[in-house]
C-alpha positions in Angstrom: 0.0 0.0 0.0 1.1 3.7 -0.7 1.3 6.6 0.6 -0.4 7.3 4.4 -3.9 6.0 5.8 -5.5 9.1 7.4 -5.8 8.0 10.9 -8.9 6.3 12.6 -11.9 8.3 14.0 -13.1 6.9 16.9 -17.2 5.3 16.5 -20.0 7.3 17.6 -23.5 6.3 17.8 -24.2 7.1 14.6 -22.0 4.4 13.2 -23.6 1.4 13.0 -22.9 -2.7 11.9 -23.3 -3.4 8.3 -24.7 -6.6 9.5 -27.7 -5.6 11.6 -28.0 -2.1 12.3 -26.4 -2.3 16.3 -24.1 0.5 17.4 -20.8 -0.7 15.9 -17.7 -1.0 17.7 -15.6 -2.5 15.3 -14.3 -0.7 11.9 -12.5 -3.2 9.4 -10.9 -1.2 6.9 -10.2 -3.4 3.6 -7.6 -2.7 0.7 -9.2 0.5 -1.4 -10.0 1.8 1.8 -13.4 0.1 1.9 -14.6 0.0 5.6 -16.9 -1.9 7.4 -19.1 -1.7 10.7 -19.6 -4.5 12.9 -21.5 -4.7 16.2 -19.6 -7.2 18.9 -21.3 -10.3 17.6 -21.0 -9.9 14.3 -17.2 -8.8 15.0 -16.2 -12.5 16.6 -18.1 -13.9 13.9 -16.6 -12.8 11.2 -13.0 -11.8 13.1 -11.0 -14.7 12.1 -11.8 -14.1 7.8 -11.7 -10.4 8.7 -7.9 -10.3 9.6 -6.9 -11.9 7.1 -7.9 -9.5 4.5 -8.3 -6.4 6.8 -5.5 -3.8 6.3 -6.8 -2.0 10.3 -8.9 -3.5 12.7 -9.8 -1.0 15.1 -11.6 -2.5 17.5 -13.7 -0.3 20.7 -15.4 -3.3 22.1 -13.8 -2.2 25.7 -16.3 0.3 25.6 -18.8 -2.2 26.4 -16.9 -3.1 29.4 -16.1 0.4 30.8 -18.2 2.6 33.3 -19.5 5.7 32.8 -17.3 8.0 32.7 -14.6 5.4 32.7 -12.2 5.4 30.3 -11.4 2.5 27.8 -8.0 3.2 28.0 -8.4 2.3 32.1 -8.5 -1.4 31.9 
């Protein structure tokens, strides 16, 4: 790949899986750029065919984890 991949917002609630419509917390971006959205489930379904083709994973599911207020970056 050339030249530099802008880097990664982080999701908001209006990102949502491509799967099923839940708030996403995983963005798969592919070669071309092409992302997708995944909720959690969808995410560990597909992760294993996913990383083998993604070029970035960035994966938020610690937010489902974390308190309010709390920090992701905390655990």
């Amino acid at each position: 790949m050339t030249g530099a991949m802008a880097p990664t917002k982080p999701l908001n609630s209006n990102d949502l899986c491509d799967r099923c419509g839940a708030p996403a917390y995983v963005r798969v971006v592919l070669p071309g750029s092409t992302e997708l959205l995944f909720c959690a489930h969808h995410n560990r379904q597909h992760a294993s065919a996913l990383a083998k083709v993604a070029v970035e994973i960035q994966d938020e599911t610690s937010r489902l984890t974390s308190k309010p207020g709390e920090s992701a970056a905390a655990h």
